[in-house]
C-alpha positions, 0 to 999 in steps of 0.5 A: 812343346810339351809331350802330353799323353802317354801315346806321345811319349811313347812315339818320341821315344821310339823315334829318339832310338830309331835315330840312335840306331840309324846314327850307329848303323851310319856310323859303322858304315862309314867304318866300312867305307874307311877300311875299304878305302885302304888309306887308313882305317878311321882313328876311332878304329884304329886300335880295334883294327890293329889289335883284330890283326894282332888277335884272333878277335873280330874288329867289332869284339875289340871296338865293344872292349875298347868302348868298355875302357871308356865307359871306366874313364867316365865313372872315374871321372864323374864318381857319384856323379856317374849315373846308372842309367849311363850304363846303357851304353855298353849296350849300344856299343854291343849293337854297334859291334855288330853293325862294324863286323856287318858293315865292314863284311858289306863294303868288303866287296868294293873295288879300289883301283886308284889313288884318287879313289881311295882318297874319294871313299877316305872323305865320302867316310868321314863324312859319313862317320860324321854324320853317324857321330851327330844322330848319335848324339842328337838322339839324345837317349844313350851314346858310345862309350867315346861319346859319353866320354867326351859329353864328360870332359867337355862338362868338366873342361867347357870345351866343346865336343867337337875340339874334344873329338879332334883331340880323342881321335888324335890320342887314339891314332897315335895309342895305335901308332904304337901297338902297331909297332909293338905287334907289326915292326910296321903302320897297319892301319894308319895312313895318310888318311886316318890323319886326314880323318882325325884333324877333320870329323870332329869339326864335320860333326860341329857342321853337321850338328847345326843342318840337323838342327830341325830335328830338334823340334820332333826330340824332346830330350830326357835330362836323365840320358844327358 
């Protein structure tokens, strides 16, 4: 269905970022619901977690630097294909920052006080980032850095954005693996469910994406933002 008049346009707009916002506020508390869980931060989370430890740095500072390195990867990747207009995304991982250190200060305050429920909180996360991940992108206006980074390769590569993810956080938990050892002599971070974490919510996000499908008939997508 075509937009029609300027008033439509307008409030297809204005919905399309409220689903980008909701989708990054989703997102950055299933952050929070992983690093209260105590089993291992979430793999996108992972390097900005262990280096917020090694520094005097707020998680939500390190995610915006390292989303940065993603958005470099992109221009190389794409050269004159790279659009301006794609440079809007440092600005949504700004707001994003901000959601993280909120939503980590949020869910602070909840107890753990078992195994199984630590694993309950790990899964209820990934669930939960994985939804976040699927608004995200079915807002179809401007994404992270990360995401804009796998929209890319899987251009380039015809491989779909859910593998890519799958493949993403696992490069990233082992990146952190590293520094980790590097700054710690020791895992900080990274535990048995931040594996859990990166072989599943690239697949959960592909489940996701199909129940949300009946958003599709009230956003009309831009080809300039895709």
């Amino acid at each position: 269905m075509a937009i029609t008049n300027r008033g439509e346009i307008f409030r297809n707009i204005a919905f399309r970022y409220f689903i980008l916002l909701l989708g990054l506020f989703i997102l950055a508390l299933g952050i929070g619901f992983s690093t209260a869980a105590t089993l291992g931060v979430s793999p996108v989370s992972c390097i900005p977690y262990v280096l917020s430890k090694a520094f005097p740095i707020s998680m939500g500072t390190m995610t915006i630097m390292m989303h940065a390195l993603f958005m470099m990867a992109q221009i190389a990747l794409l050269r004159k294909e790279f659009k301006a207009v794609q440079l809007f995304q440092m600005g949504v991982v700004v707001v994003f920052g901000f959601f993280t250190d909120f939503c980590i200060a949020l869910t602070s305050r909840i107890q753990v006080d078992s195994y199984l429920t630590q694993w309950i909180l790990c899964i209820l996360s990934c669930f939960v980032i994985a939804l976040g991940v699927a608004l995200e992108i079915k807002a179809g206006v401007a994404t992270l850095p990360m995401e804009g980074l796998m929209k890319t390769l899987s251009q380039l590569t015809g491989k779909s954005f859910g593998k890519l993810k799958s493949i993403t956080d696992t490069t990233l938990v082992a990146i952190a693996f590293v520094f980790s050892l590097v700054f710690f002599k020791e895992l900080i971070g990274i535990r048995e469910g931040t594996l859990f974490a990166a072989v599943t919510i690239g697949y959960i996000v592909r489940f996701i994406s199909t129940k949300l499908s009946f958003l599709d008939r009230k956003l009309i997508y831009s080809n300039s933002f895709r």
